[in-house]
C-alpha positions as YAML, in Angstrom:
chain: A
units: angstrom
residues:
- id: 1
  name: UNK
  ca: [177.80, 152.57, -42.04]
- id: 2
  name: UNK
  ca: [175.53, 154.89, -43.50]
- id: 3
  name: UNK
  ca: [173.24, 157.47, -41.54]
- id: 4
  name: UNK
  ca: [170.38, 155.40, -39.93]
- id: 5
  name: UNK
  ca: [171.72, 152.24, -40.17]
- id: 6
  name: UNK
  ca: [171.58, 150.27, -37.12]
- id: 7
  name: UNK
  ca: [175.00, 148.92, -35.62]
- id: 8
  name: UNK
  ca: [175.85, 145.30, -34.47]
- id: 9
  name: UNK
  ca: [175.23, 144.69, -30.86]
- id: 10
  name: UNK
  ca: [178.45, 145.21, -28.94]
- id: 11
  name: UNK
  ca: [178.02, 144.02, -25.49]
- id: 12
  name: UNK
  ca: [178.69, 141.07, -24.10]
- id: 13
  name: UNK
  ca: [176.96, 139.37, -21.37]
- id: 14
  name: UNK
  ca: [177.41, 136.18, -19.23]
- id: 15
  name: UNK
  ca: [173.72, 133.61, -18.49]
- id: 16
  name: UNK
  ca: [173.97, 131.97, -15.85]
- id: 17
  name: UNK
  ca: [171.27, 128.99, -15.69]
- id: 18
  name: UNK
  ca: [170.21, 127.29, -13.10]
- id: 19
  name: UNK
  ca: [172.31, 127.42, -10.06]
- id: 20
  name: UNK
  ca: [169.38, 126.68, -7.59]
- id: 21
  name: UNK
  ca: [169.39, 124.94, -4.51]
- id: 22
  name: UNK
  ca: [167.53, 121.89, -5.94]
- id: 23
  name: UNK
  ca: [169.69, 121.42, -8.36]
- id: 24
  name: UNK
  ca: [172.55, 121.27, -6.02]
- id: 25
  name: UNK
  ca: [173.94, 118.51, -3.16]
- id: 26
  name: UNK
  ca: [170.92, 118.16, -0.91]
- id: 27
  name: UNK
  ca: [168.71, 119.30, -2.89]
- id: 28
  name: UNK
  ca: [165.94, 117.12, -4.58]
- id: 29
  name: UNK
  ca: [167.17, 116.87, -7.80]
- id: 30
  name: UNK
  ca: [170.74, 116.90, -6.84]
- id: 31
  name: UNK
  ca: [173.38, 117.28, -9.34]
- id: 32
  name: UNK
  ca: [177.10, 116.42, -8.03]
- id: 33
  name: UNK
  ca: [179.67, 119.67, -8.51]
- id: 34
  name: UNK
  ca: [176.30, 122.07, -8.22]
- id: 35
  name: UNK
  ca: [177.76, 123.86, -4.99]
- id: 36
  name: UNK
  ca: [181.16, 123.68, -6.21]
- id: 37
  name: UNK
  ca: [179.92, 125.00, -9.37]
- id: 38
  name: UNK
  ca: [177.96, 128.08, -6.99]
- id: 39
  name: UNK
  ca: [181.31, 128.68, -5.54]
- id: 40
  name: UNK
  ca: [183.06, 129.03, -8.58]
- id: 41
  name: UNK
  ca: [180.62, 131.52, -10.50]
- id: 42
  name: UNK
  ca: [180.40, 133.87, -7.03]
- id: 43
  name: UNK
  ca: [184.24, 134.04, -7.54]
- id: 44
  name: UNK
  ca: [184.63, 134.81, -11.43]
- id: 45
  name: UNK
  ca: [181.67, 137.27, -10.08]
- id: 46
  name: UNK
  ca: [183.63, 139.05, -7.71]
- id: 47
  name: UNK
  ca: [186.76, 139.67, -10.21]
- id: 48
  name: UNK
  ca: [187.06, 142.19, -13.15]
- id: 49
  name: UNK
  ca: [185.42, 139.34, -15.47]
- id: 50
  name: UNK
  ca: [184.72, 141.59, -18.20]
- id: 51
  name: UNK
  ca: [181.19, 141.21, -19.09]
- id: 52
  name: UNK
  ca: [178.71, 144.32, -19.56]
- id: 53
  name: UNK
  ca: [175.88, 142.23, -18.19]
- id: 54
  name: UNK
  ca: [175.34, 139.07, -15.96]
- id: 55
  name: UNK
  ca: [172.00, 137.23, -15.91]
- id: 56
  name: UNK
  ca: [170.66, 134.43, -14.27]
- id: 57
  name: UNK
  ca: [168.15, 131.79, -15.14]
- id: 58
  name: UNK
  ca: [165.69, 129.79, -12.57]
- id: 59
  name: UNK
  ca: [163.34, 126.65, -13.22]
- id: 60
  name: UNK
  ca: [160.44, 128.00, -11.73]
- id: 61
  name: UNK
  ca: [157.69, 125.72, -11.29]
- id: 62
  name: UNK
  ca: [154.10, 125.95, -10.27]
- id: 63
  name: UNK
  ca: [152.36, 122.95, -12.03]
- id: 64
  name: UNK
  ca: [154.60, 121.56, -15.04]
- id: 65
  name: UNK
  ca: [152.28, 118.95, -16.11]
- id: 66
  name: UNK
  ca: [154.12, 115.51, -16.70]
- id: 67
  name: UNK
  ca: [157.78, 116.86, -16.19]
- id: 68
  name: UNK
  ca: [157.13, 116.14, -12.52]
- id: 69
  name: UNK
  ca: [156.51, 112.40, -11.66]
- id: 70
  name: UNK
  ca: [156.63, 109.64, -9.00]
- id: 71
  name: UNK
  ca: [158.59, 107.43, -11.50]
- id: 72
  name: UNK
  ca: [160.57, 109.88, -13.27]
- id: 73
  name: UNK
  ca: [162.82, 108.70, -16.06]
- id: 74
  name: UNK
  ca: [165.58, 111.56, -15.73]
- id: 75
  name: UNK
  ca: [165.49, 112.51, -19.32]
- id: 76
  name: UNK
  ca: [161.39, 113.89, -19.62]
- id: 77
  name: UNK
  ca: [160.44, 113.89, -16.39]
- id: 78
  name: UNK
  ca: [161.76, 114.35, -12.41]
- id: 79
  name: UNK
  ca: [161.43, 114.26, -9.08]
- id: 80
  name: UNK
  ca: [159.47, 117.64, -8.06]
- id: 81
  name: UNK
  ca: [162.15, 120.31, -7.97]
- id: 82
  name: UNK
  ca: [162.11, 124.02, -7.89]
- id: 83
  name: UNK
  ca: [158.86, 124.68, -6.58]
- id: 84
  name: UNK
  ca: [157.95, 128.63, -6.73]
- id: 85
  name: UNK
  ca: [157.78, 130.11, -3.49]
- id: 86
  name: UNK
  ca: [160.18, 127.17, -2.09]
- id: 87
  name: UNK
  ca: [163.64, 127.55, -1.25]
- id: 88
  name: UNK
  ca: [164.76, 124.81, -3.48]
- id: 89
  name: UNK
  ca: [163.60, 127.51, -6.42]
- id: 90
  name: UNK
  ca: [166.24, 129.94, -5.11]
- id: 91
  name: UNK
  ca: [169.88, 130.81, -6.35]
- id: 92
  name: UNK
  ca: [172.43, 128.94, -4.29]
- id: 93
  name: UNK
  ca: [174.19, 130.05, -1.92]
- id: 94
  name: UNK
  ca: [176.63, 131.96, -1.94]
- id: 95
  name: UNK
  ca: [175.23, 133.76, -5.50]
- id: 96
  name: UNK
  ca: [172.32, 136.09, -4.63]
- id: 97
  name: UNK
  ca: [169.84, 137.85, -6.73]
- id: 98
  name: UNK
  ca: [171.65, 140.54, -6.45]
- id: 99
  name: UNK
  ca: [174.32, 139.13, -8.21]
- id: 100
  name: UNK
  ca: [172.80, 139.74, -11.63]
- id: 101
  name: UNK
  ca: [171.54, 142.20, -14.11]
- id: 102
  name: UNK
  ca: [167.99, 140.30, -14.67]
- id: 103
  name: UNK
  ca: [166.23, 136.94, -13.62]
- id: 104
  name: UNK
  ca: [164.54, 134.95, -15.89]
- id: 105
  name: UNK
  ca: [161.84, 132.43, -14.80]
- id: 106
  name: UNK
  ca: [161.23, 129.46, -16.68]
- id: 107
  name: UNK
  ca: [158.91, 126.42, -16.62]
- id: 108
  name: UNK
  ca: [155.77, 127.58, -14.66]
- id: 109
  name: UNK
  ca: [153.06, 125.19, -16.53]
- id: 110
  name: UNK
  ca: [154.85, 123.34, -18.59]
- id: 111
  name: UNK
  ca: [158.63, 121.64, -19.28]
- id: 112
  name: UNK
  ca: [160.84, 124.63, -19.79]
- id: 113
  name: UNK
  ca: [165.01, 123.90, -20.41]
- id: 114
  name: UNK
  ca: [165.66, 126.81, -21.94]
- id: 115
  name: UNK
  ca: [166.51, 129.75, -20.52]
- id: 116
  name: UNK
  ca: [164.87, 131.66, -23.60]
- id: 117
  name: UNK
  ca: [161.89, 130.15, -22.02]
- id: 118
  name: UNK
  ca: [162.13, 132.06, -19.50]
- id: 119
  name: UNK
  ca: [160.89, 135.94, -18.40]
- id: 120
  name: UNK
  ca: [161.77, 138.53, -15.89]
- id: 121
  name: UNK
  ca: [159.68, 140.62, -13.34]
- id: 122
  name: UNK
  ca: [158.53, 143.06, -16.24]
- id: 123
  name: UNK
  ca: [157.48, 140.01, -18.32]
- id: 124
  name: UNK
  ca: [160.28, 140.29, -20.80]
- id: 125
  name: UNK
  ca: [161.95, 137.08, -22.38]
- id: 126
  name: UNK
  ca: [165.62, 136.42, -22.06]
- id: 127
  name: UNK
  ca: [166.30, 136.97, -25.96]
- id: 128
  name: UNK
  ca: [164.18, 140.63, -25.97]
- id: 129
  name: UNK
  ca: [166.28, 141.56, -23.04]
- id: 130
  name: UNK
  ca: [169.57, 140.91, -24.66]
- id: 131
  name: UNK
  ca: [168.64, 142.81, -27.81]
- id: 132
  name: UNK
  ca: [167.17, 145.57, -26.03]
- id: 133
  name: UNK
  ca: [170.95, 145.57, -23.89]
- id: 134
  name: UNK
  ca: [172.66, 145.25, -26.90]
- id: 135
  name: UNK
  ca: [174.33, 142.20, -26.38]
- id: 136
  name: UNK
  ca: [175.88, 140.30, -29.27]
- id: 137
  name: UNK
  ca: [177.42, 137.34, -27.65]
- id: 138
  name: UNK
  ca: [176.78, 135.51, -24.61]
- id: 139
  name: UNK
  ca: [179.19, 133.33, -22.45]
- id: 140
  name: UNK
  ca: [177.03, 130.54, -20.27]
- id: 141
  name: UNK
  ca: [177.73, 128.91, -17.47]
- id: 142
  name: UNK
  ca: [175.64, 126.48, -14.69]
- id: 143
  name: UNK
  ca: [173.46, 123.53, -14.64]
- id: 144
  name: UNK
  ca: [172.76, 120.68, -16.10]
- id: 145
  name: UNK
  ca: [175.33, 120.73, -18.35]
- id: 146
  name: UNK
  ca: [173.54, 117.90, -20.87]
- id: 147
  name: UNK
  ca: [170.02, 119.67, -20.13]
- id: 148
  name: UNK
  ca: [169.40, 123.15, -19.09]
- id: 149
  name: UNK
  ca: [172.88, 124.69, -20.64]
- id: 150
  name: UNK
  ca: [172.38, 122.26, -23.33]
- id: 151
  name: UNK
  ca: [169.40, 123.79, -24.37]
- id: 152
  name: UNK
  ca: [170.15, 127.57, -23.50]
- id: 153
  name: UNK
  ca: [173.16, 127.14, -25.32]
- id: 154
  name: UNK
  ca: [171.70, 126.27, -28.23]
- id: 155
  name: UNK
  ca: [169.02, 128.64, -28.34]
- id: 156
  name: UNK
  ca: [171.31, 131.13, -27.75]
- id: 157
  name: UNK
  ca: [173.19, 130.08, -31.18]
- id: 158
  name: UNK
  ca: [169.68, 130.34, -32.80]
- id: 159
  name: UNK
  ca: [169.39, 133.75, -31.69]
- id: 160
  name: UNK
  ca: [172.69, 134.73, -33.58]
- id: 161
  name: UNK
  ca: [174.17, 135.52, -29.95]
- id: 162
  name: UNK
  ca: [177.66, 133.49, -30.65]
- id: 163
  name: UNK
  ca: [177.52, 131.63, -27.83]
- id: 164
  name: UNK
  ca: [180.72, 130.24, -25.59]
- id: 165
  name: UNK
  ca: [179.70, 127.50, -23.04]
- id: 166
  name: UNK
  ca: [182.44, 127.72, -19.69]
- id: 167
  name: UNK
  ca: [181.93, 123.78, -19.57]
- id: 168
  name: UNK
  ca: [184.69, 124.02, -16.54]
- id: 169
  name: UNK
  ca: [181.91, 126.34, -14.79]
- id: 170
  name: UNK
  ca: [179.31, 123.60, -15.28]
- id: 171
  name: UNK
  ca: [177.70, 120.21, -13.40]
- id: 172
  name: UNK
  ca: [176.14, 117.54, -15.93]
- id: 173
  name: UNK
  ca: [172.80, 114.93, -14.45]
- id: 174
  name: UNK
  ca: [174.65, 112.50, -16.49]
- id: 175
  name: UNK
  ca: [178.55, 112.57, -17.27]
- id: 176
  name: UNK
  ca: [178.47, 110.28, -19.58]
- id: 177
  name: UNK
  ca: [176.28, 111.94, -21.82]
- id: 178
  name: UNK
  ca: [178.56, 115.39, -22.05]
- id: 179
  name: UNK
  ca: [179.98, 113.85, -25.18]
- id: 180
  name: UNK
  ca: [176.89, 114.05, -26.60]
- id: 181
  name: UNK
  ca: [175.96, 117.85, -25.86]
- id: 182
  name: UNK
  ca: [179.84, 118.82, -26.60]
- id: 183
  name: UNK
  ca: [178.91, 117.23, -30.32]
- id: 184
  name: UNK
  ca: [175.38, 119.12, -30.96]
- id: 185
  name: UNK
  ca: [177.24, 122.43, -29.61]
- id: 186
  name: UNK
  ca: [179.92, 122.05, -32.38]
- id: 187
  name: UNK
  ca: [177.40, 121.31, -34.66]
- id: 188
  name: UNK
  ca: [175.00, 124.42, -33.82]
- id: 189
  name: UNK
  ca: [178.08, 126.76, -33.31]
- id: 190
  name: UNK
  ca: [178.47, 126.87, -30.07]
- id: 191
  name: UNK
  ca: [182.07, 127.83, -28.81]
- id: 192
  name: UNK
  ca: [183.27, 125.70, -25.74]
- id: 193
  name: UNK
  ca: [185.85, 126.77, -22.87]
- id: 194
  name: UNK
  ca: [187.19, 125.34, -19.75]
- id: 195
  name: UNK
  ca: [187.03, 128.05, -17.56]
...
């Protein structure tokens, strides 16, 4: 490359979306394999996994609108869940904020699925932190598999980011829709791996 030309980004980083205790057995939007799913991320965390960066994503809502309802359909709207300020906002047991590079809220006043939705402390959105790091691909991991991955996922493709989904390291609200989000990954570009 000539002098002054910017280089590819070169790091590699790993989102993981949603692991909160709401979203897992016992919570009140409980989605079955969410602490199993907790378990397994802490682990890959605590091994020589590889990644320059590790970030986290949180639903993190203060008045949505009409994503929370009394009749919720479970495909535009819920149960209330992940209530800032509640501890069925926080990570699960046994991750930890600590656990990660950056935290990215989502979903305040409105819907959010997306973790690009989302911003940490400073304000900064998930895709302006990953440029400013550097990081040219992302591995994700977490829950729902057919919503809030689903949607990171493919955001992350829009953002160039070559994105790999760890579908092993994932829960889904409904199974029998994984077919679905499996088919608009391969179609976006989005890389899938058990694991």
């Amino acid at each position: 490359m000539s002098a002054g030309t910017a280089h590819p980004p070169t790091r590699r980083a790993l989102v993981v979306v949603d692991v909160q205790n709401d979203f897992c057995e016992g919570g009140s939007l409980a989605v079955a394999g969410g602490l199993s799913v907790a378990a397994r991320v802490k682990e890959l965390l605590g091994t020589d996994h590889g990644y320059d960066l590790v970030v986290a994503t949180r639903d993190h809502h203060i008045d949505p609108g009409t994503h929370f309802s009394k009749h919720p359909d479970f495909v535009d709207s819920w149960p209330r869940h992940c209530v800032a300020g509640t501890e069925g906002a926080e990570l699960t047991a046994p991750l930890e904020a600590g656990d990660f590079d950056a935290v990215f809220d989502k979903g305040e006043y409105a819907a959010a699925y997306s973790g690009f939705e989302g911003r940490d402390a400073d304000g900064t959105g998930l895709g302006d932190w990953l440029r400013a790091h550097d990081v040219g691909r992302v591995d994700l991991c977490g829950i729902a598999t057919d919503h809030c991955v689903r949607a990171t996922a493919l955001d992350a493709a829009e953002e160039g980011l070559s994105p790999t989904v760890l579908v092993g390291l994932t829960a889904a609200v409904a199974p029998d829709r994984v077919g679905a989000t499996l088919d608009a990954w391969r179609t976006a570009g989005v890389a899938v791996r058990e694991g």
